[in-house]
Backbone as a chain_set.jsonl record, in Angstrom:
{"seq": "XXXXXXXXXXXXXXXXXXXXXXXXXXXXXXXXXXXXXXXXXXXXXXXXXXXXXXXXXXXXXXXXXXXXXXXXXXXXXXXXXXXXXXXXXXXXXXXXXXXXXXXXXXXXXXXXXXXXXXXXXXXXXXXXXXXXXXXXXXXXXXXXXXXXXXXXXXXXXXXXXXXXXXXXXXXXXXXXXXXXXXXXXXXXXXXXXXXX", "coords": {"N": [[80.978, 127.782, 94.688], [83.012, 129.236, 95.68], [82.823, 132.732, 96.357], [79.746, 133.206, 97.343], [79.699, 130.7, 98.885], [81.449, 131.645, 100.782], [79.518, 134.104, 102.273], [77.567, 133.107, 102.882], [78.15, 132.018, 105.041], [79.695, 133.577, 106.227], [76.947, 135.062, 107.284], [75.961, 133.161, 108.511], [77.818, 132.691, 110.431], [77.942, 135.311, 112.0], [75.116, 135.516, 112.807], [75.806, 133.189, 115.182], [77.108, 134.156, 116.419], [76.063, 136.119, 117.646], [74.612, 134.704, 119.315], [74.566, 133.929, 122.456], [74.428, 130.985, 123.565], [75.429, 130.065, 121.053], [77.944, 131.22, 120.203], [79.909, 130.718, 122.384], [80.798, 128.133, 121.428], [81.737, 128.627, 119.031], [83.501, 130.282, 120.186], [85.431, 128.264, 120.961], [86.196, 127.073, 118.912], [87.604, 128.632, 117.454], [89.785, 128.672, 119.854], [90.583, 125.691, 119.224], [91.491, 125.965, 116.242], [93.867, 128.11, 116.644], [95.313, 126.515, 118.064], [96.12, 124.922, 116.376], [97.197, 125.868, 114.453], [99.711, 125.458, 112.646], [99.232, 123.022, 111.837], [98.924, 120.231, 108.94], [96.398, 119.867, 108.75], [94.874, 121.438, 108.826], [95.364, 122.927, 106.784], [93.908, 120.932, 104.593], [91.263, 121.102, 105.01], [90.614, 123.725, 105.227], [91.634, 127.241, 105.099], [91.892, 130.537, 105.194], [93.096, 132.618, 102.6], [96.13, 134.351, 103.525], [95.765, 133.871, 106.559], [93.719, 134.978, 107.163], [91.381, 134.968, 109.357], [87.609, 135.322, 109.505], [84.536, 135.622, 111.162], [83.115, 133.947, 109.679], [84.58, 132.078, 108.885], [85.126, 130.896, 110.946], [82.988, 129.718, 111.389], [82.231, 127.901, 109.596], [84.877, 126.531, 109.683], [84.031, 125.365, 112.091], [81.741, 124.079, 111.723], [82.684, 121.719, 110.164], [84.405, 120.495, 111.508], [82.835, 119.507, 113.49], [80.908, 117.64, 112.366], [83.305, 115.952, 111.504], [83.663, 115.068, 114.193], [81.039, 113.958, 114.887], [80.86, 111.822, 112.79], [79.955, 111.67, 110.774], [80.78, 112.843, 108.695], [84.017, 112.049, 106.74], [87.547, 111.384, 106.474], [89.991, 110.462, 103.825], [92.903, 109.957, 102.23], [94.449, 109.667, 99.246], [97.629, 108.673, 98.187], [99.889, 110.628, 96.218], [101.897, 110.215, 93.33], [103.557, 112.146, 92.705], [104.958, 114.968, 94.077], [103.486, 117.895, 95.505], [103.378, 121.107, 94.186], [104.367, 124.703, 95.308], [102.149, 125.989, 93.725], [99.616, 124.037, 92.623], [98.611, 122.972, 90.417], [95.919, 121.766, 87.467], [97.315, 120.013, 85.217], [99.162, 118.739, 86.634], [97.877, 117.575, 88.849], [96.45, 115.498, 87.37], [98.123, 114.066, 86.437], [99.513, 112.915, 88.56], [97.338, 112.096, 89.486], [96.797, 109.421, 87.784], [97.456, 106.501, 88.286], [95.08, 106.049, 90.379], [92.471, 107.241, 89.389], [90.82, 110.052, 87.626], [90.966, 113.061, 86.232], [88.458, 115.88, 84.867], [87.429, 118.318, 83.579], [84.887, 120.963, 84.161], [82.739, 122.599, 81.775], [81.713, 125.04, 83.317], [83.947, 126.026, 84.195], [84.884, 124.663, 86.492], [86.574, 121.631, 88.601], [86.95, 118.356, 88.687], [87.551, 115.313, 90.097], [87.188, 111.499, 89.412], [86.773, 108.214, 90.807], [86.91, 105.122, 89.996], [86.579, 103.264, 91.656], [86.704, 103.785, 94.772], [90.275, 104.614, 96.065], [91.832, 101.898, 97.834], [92.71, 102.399, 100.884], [93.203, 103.481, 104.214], [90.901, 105.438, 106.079], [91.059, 108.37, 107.931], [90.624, 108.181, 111.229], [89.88, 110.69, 113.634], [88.177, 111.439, 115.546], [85.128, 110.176, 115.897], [84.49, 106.73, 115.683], [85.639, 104.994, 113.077], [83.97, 103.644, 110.107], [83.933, 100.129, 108.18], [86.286, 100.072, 105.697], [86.18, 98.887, 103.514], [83.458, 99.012, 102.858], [83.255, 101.463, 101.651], [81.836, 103.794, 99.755], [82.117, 105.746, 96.14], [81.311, 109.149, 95.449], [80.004, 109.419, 92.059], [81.141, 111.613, 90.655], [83.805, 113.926, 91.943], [84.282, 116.972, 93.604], [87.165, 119.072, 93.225], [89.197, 121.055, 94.905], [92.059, 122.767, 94.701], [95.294, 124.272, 96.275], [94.999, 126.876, 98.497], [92.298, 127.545, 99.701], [89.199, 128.711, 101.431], [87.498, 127.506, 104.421], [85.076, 128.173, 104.093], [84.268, 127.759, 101.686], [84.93, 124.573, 101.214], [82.99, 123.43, 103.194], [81.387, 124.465, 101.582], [81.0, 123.317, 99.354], [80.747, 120.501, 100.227], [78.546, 120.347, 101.451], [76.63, 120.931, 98.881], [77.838, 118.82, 97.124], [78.411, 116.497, 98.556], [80.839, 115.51, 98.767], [84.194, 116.179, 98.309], [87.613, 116.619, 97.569], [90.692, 117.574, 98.488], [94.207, 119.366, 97.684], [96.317, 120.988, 98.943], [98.737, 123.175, 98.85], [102.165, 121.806, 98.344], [101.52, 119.721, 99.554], [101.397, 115.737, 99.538], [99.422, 114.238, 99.438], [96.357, 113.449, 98.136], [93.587, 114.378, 99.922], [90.578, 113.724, 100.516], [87.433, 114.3, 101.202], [84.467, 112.968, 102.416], [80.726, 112.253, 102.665], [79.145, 110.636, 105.632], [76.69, 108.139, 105.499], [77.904, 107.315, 102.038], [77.022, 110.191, 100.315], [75.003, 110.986, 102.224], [73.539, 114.278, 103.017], [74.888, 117.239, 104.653], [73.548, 118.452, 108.0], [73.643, 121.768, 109.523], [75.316, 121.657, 112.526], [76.663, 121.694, 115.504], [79.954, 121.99, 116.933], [81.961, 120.785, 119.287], [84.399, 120.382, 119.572], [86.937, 118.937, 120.552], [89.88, 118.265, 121.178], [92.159, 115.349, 119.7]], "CA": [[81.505, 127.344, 95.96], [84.219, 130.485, 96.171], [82.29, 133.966, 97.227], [78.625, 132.253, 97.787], [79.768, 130.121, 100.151], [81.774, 132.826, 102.086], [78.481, 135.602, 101.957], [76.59, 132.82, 103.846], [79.212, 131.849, 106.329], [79.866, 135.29, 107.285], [75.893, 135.532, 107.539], [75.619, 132.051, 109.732], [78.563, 133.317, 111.832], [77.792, 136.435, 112.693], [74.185, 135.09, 113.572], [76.063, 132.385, 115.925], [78.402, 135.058, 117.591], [75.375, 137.127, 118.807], [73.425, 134.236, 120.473], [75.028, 133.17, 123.63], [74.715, 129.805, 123.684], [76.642, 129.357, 119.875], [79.005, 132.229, 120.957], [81.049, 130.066, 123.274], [81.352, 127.324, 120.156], [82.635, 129.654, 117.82], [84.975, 130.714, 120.596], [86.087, 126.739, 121.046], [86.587, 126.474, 117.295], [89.027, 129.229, 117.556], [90.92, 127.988, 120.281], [91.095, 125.06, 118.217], [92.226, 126.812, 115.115], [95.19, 128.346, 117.08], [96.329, 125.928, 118.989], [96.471, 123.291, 115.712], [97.616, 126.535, 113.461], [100.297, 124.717, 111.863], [98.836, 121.496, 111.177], [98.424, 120.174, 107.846], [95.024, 119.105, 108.842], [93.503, 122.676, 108.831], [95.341, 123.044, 105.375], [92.875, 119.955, 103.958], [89.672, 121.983, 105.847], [90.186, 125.321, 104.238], [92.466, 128.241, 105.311], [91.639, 131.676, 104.411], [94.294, 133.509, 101.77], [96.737, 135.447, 104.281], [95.217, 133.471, 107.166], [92.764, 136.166, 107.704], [90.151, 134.275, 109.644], [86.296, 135.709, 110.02], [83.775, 134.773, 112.191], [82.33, 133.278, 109.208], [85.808, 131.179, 108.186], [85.502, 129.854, 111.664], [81.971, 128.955, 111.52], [82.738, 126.748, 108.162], [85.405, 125.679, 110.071], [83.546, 124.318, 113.203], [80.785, 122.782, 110.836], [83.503, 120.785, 109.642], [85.084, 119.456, 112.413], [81.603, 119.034, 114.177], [80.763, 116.644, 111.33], [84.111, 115.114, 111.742], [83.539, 114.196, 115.257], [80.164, 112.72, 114.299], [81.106, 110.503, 112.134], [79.296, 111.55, 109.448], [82.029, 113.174, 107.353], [85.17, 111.195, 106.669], [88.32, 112.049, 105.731], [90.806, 109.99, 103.456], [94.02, 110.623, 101.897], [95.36, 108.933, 98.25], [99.25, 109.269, 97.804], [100.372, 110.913, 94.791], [103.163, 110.152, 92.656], [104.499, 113.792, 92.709], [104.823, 116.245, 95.428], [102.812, 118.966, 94.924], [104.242, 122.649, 93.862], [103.759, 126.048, 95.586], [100.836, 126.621, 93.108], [98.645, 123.112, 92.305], [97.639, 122.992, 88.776], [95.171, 120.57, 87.336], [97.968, 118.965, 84.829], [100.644, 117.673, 87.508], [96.953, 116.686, 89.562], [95.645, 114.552, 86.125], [99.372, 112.987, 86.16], [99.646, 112.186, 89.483], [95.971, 110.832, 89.704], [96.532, 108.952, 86.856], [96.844, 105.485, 89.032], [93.712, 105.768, 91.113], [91.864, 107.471, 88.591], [90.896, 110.815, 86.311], [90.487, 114.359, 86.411], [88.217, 116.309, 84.128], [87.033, 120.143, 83.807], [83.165, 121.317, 83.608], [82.332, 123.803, 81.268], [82.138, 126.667, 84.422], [85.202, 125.918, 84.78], [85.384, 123.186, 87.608], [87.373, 120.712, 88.347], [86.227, 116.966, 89.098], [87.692, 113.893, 90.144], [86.557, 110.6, 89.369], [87.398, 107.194, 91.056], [86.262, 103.81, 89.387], [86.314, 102.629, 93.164], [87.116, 104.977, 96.169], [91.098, 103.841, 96.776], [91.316, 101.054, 99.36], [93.057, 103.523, 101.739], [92.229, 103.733, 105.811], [89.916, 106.481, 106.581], [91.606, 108.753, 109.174], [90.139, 108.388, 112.471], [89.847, 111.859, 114.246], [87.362, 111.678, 117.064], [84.543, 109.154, 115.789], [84.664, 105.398, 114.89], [85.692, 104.59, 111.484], [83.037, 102.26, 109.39], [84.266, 99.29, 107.184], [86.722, 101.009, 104.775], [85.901, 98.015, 102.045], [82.582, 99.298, 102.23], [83.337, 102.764, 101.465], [82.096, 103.958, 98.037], [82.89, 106.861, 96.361], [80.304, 109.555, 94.731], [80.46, 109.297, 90.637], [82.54, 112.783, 90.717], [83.707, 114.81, 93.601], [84.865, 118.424, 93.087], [88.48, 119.158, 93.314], [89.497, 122.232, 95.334], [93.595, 123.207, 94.958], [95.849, 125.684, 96.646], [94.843, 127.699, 99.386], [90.644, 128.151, 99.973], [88.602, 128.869, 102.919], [86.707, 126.494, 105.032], [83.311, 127.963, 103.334], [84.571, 127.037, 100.088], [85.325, 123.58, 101.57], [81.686, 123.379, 103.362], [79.591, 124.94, 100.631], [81.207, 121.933, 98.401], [80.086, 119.374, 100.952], [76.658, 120.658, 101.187], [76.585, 120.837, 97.497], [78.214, 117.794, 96.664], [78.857, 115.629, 99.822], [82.546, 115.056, 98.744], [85.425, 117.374, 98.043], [88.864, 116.119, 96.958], [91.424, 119.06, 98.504], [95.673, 119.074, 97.426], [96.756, 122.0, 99.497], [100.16, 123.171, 97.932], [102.921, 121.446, 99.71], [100.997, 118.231, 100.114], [102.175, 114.616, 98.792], [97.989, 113.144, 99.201], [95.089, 114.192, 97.709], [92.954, 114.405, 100.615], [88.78, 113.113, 100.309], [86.01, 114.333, 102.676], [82.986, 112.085, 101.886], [79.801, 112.253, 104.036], [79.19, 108.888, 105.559], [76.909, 107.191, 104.583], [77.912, 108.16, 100.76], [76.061, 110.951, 99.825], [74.262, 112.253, 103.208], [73.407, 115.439, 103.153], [75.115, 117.251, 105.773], [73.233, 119.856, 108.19], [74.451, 122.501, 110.416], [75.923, 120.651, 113.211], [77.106, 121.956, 117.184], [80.72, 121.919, 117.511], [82.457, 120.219, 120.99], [85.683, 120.437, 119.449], [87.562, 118.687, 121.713], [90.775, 117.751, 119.978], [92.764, 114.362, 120.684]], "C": [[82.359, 128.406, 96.622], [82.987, 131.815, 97.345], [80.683, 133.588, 97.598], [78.673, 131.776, 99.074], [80.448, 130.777, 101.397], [80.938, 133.926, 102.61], [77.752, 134.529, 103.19], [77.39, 132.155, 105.097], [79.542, 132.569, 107.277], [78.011, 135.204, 107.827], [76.141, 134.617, 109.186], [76.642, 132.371, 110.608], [78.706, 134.331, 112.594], [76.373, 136.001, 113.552], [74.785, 133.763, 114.976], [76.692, 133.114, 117.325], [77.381, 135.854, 118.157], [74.439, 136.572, 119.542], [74.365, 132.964, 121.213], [75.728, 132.065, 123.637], [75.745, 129.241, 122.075], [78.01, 129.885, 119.92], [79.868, 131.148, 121.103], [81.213, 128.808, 122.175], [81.857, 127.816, 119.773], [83.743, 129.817, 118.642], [86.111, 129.314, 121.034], [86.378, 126.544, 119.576], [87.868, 127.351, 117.274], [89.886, 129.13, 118.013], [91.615, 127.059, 119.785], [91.889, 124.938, 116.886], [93.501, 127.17, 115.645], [95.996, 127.575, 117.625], [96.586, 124.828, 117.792], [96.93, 124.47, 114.058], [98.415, 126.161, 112.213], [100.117, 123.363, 111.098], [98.44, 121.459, 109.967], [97.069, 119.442, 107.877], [94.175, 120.499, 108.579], [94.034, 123.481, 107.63], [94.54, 122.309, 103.999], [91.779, 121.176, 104.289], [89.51, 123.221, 105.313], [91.329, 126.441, 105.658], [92.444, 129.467, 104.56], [93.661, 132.452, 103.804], [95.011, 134.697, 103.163], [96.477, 135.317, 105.415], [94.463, 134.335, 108.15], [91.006, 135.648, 108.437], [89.188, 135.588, 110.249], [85.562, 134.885, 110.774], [83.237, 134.21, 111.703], [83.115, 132.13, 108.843], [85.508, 130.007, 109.431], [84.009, 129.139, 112.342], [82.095, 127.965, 110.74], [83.697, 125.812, 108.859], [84.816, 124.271, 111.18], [82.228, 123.566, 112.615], [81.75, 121.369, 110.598], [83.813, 119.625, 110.606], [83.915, 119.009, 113.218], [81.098, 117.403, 113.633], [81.902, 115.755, 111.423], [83.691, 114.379, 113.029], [82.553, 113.856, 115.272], [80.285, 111.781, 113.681], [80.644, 110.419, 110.783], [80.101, 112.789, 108.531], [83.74, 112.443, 107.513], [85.94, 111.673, 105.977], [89.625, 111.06, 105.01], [91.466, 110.491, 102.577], [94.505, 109.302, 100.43], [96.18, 109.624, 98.115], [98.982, 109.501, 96.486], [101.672, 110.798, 94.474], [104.223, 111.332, 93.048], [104.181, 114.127, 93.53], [104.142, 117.276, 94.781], [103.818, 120.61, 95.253], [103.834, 123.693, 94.829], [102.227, 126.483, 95.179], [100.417, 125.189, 92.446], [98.215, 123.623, 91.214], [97.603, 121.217, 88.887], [95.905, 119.807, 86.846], [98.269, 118.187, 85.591], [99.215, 116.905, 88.671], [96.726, 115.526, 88.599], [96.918, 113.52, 86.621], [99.267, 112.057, 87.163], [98.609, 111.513, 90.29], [96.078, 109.825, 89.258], [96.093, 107.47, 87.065], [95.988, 104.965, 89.64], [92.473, 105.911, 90.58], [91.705, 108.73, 87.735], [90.465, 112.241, 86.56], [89.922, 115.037, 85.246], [87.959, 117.912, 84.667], [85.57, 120.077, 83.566], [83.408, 122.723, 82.784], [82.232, 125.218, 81.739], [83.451, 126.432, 84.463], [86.283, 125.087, 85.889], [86.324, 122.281, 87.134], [86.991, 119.447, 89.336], [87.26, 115.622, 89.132], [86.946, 112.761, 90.376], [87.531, 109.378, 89.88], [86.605, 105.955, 90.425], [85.573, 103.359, 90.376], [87.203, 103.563, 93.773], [88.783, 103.864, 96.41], [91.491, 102.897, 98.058], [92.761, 101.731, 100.402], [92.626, 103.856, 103.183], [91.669, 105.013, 105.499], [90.449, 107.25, 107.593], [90.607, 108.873, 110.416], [90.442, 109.965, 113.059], [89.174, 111.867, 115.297], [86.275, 110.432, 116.715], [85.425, 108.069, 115.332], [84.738, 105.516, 113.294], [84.644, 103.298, 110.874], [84.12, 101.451, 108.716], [84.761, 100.238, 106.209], [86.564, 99.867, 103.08], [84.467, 98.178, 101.73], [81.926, 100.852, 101.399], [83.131, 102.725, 99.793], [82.237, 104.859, 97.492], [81.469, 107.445, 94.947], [81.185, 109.589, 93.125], [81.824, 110.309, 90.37], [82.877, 113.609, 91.758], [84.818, 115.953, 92.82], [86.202, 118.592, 93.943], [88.549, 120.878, 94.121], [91.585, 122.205, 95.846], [93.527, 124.789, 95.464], [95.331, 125.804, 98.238], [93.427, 128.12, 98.931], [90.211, 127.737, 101.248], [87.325, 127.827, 103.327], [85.323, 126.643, 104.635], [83.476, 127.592, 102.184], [84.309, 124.991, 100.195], [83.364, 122.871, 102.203], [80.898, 123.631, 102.551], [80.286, 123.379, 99.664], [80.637, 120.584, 99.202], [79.375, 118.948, 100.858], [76.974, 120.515, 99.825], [76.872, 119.358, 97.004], [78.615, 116.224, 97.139], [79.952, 114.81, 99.616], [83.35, 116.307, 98.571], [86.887, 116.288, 98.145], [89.881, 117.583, 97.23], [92.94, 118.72, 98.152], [95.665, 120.431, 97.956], [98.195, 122.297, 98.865], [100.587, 123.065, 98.947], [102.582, 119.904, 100.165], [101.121, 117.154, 99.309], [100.689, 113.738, 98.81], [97.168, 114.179, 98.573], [93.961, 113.824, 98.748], [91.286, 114.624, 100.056], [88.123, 113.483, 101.542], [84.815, 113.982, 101.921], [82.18, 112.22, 103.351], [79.776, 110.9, 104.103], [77.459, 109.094, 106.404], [77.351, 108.071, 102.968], [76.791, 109.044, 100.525], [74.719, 111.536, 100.468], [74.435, 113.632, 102.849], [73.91, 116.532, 104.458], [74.085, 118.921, 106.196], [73.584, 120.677, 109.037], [74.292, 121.877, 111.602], [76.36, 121.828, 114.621], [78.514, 121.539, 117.335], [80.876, 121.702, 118.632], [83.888, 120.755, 120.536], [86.468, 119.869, 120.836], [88.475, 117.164, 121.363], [91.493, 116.305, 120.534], [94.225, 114.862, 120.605]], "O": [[82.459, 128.515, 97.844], [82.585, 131.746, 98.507], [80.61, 133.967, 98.767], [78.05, 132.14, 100.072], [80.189, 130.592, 102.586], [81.484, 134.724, 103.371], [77.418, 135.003, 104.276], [76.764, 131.877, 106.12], [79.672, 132.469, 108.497], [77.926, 135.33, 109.048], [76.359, 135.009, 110.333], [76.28, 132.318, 111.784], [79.38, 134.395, 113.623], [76.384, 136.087, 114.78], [73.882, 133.513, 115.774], [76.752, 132.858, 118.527], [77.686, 136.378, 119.229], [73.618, 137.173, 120.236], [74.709, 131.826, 120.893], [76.946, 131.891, 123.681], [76.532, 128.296, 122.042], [79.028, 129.219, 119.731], [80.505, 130.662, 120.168], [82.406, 128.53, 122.295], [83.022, 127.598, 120.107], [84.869, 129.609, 118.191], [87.3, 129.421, 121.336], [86.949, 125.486, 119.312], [88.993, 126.881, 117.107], [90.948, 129.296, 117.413], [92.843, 127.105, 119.705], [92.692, 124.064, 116.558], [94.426, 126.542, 115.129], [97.207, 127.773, 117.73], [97.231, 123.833, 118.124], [96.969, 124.034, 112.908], [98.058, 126.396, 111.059], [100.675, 122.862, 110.121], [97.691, 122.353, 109.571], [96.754, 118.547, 107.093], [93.008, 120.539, 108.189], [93.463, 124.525, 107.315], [94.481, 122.753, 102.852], [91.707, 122.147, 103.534], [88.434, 123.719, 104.984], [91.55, 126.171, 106.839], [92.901, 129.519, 103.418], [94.756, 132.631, 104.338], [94.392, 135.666, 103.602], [96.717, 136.359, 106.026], [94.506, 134.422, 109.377], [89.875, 135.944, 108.052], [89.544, 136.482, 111.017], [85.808, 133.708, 111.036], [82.487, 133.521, 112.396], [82.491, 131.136, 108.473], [85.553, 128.786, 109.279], [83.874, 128.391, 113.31], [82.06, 126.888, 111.336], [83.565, 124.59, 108.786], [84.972, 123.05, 111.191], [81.809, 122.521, 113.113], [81.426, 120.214, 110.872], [83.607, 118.412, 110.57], [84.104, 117.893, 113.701], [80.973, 116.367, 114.288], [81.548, 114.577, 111.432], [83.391, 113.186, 112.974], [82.674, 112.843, 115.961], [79.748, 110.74, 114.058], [80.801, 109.547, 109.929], [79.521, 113.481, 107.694], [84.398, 112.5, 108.552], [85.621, 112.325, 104.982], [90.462, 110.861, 105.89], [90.982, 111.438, 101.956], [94.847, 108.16, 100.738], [96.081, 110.84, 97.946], [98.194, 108.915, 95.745], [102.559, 111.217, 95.218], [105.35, 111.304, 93.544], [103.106, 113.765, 94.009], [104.245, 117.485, 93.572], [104.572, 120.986, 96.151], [102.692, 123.485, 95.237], [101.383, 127.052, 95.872], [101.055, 125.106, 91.397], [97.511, 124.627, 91.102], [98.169, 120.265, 89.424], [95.847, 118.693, 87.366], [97.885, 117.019, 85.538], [99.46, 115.847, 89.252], [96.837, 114.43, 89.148], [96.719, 112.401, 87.094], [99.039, 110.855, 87.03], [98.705, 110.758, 91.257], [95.609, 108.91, 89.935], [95.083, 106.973, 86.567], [95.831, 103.745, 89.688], [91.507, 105.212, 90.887], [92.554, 108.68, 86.845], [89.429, 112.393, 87.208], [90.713, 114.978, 84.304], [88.208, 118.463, 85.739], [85.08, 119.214, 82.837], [84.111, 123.672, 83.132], [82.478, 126.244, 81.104], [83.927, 127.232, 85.269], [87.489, 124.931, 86.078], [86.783, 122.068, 86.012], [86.778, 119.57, 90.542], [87.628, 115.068, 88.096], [86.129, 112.74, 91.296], [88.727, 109.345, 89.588], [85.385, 106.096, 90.502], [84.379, 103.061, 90.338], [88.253, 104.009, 93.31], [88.699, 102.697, 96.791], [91.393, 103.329, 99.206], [93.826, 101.117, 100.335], [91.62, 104.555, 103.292], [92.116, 105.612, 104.521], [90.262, 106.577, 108.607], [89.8, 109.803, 110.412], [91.571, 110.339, 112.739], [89.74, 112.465, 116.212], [86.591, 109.451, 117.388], [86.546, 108.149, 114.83], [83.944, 106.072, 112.535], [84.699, 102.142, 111.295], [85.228, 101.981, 108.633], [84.024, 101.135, 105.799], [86.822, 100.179, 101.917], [84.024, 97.72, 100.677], [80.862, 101.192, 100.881], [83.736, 102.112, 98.914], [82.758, 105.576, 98.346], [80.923, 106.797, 94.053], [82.395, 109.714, 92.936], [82.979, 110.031, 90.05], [81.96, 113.969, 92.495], [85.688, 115.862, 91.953], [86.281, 118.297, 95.136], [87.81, 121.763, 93.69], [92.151, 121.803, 96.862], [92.775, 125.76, 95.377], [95.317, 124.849, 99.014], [93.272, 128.889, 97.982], [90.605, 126.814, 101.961], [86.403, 127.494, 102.582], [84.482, 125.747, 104.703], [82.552, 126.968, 101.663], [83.659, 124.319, 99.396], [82.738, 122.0, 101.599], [79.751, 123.185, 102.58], [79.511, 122.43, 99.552], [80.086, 119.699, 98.548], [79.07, 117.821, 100.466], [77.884, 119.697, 99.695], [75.936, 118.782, 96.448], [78.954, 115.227, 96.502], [80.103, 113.686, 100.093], [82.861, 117.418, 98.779], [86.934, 115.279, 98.849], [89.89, 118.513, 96.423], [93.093, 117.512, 98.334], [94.894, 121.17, 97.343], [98.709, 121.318, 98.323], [100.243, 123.529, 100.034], [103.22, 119.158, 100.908], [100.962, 117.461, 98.128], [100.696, 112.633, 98.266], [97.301, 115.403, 98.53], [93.312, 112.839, 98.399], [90.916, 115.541, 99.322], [88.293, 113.009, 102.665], [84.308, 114.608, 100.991], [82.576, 112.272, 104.515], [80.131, 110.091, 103.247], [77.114, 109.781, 107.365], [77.128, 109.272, 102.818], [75.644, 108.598, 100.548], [73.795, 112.156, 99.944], [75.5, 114.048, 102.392], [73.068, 116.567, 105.355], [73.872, 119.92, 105.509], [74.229, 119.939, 109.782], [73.155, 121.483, 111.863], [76.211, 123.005, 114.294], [78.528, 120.499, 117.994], [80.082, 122.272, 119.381], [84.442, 121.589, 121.252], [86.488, 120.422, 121.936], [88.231, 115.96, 121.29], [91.419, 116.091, 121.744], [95.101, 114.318, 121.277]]}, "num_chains": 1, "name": "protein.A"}
């Protein structure tokens, strides 16, 4: 999900920035990016190390939010016990899952959360309608991404897995992006961006 998903981000954004009509997206995702710089919303979404954005960070990015304002990626938030540290490790995540449910490791090295049942938790509204949040279900495991990673990290896990589970350091939820319905496939999408 790390350098993979940034090799083809940079590809798909450089191919976006030299045809016209995606051009002027890319350059609406960026406005967007700056003008919501501080928000802990574009610390969930991915944020490059040293906030060194490429034209490929802010293609990942405007997939994202494209998909947000469709409707077909959703974003919810379970509280955690603990505040989270400077630097997110998996222990103080296991602990402070421990109520909703469980964190394991894969053999590469991943890291997976599991919910029994998706926490009954609103869904944040952002630009689309929210579905029935009692019918929300939650994929078997969804891949954990701590700290500080970039919006292709965050997208190639999507695609890959059509969840992601992010704790940004600094953050008191463990923030969920599920495709809706569970387990769509998402595909490259047309940014509007056009923030509320």
């Amino acid at each position: 999900m790390g350098r993979a998903s940034d090799d083809i981000a940079e590809a798909e954004g450089r191919r976006w920035r030299d045809a016209p009509a995606f051009a002027a997206r890319l350059a609406a995702v960026e406005r967007w990016r700056a003008k919501n710089e501080t928000s802990p919303l574009l610390d969930v979404l991915g944020r490059p190390a040293g906030d060194e954005w490429t034209v490929g960070q802010d293609y990942a990015l405007g997939q994202i939010l494209a998909h947000l304002q469709a409707g077909d990626l959703l974003l919810t938030e379970v509280n955690l016990a603990a505040a989270n540290t400077a630097d997110p490790s998996p222990e103080l995540l296991r602990a402070a899952l421990r109520p909703h449910g469980h964190v394991h490791d894969t053999v590469a090295g991943g890291l997976f959360a599991r919910f029994p049942m998706m926490p009954a938790v609103p869904v944040r509204q952002l630009w689309a309608p929210v579905p029935d949040t009692r019918s929300l279900a939650s994929p078997s495991t969804i891949p954990v991404l701590l700290g500080t990673v970039t919006p292709a990290a965050v997208l190639g896990a999507l695609r890959a897995q059509t969840a992601v589970a992010r704790w940004p350091a600094g953050h008191r939820c463990l923030s969920v992006l599920l495709t809706h319905p569970v387990g769509a496939v998402l595909h490259v999408s047309y940014p509007v961006v056009t923030p509320r």
